[in-house]
C-alpha positions in Angstrom: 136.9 -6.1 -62.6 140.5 -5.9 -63.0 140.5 -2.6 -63.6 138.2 -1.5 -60.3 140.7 -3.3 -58.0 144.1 -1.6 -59.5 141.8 1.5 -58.2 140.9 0.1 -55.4 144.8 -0.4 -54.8 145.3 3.1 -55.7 143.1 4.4 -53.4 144.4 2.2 -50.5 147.9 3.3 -51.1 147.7 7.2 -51.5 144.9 7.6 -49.0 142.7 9.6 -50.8 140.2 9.3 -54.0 141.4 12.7 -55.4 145.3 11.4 -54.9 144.1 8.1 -56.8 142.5 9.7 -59.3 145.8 12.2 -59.9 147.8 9.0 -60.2 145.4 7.1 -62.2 145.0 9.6 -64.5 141.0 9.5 -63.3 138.9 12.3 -61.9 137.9 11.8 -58.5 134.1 11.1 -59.9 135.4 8.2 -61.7 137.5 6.5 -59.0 133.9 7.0 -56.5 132.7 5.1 -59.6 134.9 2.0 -59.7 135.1 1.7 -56.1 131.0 2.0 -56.0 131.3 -1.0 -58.6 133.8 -3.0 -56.6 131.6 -2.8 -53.7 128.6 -3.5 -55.3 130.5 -6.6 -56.8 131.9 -8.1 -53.7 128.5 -6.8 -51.8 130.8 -4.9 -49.4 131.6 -1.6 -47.9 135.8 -0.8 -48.4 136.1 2.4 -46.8 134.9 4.2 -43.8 132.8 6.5 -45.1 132.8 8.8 -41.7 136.3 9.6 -42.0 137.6 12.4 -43.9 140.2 10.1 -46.1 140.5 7.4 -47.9 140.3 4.7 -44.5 140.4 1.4 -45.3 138.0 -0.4 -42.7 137.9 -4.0 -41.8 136.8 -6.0 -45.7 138.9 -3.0 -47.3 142.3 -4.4 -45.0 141.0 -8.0 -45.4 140.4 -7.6 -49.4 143.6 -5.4 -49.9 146.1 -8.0 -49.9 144.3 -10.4 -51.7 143.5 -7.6 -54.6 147.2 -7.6 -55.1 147.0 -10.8 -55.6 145.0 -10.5 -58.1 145.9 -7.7 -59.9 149.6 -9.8 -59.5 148.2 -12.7 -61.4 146.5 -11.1 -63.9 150.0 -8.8 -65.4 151.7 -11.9 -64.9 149.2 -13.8 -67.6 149.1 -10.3 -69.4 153.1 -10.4 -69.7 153.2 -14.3 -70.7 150.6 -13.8 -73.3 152.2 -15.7 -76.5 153.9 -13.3 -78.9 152.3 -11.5 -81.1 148.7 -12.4 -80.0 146.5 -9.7 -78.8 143.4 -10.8 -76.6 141.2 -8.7 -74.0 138.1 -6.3 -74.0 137.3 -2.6 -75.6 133.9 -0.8 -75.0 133.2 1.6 -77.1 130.7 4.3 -76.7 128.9 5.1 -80.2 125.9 7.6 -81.2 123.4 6.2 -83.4 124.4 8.0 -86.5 127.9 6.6 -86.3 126.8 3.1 -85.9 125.4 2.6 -89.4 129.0 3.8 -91.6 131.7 4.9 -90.0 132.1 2.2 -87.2 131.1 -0.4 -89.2 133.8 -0.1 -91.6 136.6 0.5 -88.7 135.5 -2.5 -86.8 135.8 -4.6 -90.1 139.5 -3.5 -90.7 139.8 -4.4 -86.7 138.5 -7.7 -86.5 140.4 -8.3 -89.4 143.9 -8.1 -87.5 142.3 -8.7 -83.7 139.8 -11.3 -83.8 140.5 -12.3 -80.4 139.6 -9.0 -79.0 136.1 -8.9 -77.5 134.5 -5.3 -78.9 130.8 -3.5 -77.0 129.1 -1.4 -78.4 127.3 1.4 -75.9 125.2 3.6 -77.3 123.9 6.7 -76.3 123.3 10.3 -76.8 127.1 12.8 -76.6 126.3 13.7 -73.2 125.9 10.6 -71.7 128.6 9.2 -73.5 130.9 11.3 -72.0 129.7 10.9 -68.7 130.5 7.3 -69.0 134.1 7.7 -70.8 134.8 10.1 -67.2 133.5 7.1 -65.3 135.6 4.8 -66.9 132.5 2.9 -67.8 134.0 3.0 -71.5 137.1 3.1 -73.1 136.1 5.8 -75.7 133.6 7.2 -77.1 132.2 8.4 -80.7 130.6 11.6 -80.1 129.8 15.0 -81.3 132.1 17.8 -79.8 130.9 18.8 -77.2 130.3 23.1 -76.7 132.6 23.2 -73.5 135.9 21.9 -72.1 136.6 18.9 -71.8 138.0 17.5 -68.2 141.9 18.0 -68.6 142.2 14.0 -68.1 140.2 13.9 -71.5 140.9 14.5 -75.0 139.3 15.1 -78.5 140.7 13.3 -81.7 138.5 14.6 -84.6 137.3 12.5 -87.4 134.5 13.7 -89.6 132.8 17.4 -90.2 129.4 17.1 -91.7 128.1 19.7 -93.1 124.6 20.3 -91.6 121.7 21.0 -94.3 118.0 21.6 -95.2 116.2 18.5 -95.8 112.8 18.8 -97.6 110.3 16.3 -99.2 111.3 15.5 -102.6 107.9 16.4 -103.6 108.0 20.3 -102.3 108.7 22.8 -104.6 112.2 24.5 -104.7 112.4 27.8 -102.4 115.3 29.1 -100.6 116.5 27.5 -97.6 115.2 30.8 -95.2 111.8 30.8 -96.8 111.2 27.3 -96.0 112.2 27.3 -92.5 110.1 30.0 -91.9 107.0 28.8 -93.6 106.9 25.1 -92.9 106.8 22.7 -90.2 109.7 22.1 -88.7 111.4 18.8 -87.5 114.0 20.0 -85.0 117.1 18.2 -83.8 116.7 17.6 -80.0 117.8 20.6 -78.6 119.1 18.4 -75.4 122.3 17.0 -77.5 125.3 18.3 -78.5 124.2 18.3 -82.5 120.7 19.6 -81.7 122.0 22.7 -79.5 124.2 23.6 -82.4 121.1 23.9 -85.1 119.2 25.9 -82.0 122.3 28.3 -81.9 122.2 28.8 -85.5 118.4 29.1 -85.5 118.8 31.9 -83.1 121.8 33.5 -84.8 119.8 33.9 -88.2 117.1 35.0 -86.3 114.8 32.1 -87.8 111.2 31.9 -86.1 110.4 28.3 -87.0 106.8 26.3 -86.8 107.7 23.6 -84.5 106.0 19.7 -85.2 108.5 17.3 -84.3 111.5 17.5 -82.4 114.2 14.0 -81.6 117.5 12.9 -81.8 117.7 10.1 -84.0 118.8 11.6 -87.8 117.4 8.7 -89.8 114.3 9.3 -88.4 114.4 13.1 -88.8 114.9 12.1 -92.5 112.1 9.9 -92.5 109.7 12.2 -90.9 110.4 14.8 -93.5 110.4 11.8 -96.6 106.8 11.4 -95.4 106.3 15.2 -95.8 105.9 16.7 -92.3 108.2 19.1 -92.4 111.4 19.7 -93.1 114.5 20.1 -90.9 117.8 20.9 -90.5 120.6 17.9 -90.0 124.1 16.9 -91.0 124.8 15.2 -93.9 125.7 11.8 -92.7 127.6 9.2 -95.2 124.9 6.8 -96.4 122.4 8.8 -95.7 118.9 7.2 -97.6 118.5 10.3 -100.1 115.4 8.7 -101.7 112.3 11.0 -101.3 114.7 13.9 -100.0 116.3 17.2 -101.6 119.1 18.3 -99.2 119.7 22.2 -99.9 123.3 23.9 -98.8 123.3 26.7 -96.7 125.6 28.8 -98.7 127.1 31.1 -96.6 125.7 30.7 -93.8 126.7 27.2 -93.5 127.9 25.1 -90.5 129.0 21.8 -89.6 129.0 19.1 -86.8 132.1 17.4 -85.9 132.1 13.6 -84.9 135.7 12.2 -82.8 136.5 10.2 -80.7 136.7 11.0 -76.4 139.3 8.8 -74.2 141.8 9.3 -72.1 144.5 10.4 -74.8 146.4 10.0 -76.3 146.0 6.1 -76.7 149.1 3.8 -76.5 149.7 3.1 -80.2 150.1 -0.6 -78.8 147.0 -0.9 -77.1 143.4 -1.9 -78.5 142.0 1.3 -78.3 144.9 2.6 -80.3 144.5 0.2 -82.6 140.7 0.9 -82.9 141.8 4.5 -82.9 144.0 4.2 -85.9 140.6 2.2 -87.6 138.6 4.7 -87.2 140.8 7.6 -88.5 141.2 5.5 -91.2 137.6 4.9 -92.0 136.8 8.4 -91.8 139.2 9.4 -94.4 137.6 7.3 -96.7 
């Protein structure tokens, strides 16, 4: 909870959430956030919520002091810390399809050089991810990009473009991509995420009238769906995909992709963990 009371100091001290937040380097929505958590945690009320500030009320000027305490203590152990050794925390938010390759491989080279650093894994779908990097509920976040701006406090490192393709059953004959999405049953990429609402845009854009059957988020089980011949479907091509009982046909021309980065509050200190993961991950996707 370290983090929620250097907040909760923050907010004390410039008298407003949006003032915090400025100096934090937080939107206002994720200082309510930690100091919602704080209170929860000690099980009481900071603030007076009636005024039109930031008012400390009786716990927030009782708890104040002893939060700097705290906060005291803890950059005093951080600074004694023996050389060279690197301990603490990094929550990372992760999509499914990024689980299975790409972060496996970057925690491996991580773990390698910072075993004592304790690593979570969220997942989630883009949208919430991102809702929960702006929260400060995670450090970062492996996402797809999303289709709007980004918060200024917020920033997008790319790593991978995957090119997104027709899947079919092995087993159906060969046609042109157009001609089987118009003909067959269709497995569509939840049009609720990021990934999904780009196939819908390029649906529309073709002018493609598909036969709905199935539609979900979760690409290995897109795949499998269409392996099993119920359709096919548009999705990216993910490293390590399972090709066995698929044909995967380009798009040609008309092709278009779905970039994976990472979200955070960049850019990362090159000496901090999620630097460090950071660099991992760039590195693993350029393998």
């Amino acid at each position: 909870m370290i983090k929620e009371f250097k907040t909760f100091i923050a907010v004390a001290r410039n008298g407003t959430f949006t003032g915090a937040g400025a100096h934090l380097g937080l939107t206002q929505s994720a200082v309510s956030a930690q100091i919602k958590r704080l209170e929860e945690y000690l099980g009481v009320a900071l603030f007076d919520r009636s005024a039109r500030a930031a008012v400390l009320n009786a716990h927030g000027r009782e708890m104040l002091p002893q939060a700097e305490e705290l906060v005291a203590m803890a950059e005093r152990m951080a600074a004694t810390a023996g050389a060279g050794h690197v301990s603490g925390s990094l929550r990372i938010g992760a999509i499914a399809s990024v689980q299975q390759d790409l972060l496996v491989q970057a925690l491996g080279e991580f773990r390698a050089g910072y075993p004592d650093v304790r690593v979570r894994i969220v997942p989630g779908v883009s949208l919430s991810l991102l809702g929960q990097v702006d929260a400060g509920e995670v450090d970062m976040a492996l996402l797809i990009r999303p289709p709007f701006a980004l918060q200024p406090e917020l920033g997008w490192q790319p790593l991978l473009r995957e090119e997104v393709v027709l899947a079919a059953p092995e087993s159906m004959a060969p046609a042109p991509w157009r001609e089987l999405l118009a003909t067959q049953p269709f497995i569509r990429y939840d049009r609720a995420s990021f990934g999904g609402r780009v196939v819908d845009l390029f649906l529309k854009k073709q002018r493609i009238a598909v036969h709905e059957a199935v539609e979900l988020d979760e690409i290995e089980a897109i795949a499998n769906l269409v392996r099993h011949g119920l359709g096919v479907a548009l999705l990216p091509r993910l490293r390590g995909l399972d090709l066995d009982g698929l044909r995967l046909v380009s798009l040609g021309e008309a092709a278009f992709y779905r970039e994976i980065g990472i979200i955070g509050r960049l850019p990362f200190d090159a000496g901090s963990v999620g630097g460090k993961m950071a660099e991992c991950l760039a590195r693993a996707a350029a393998h």
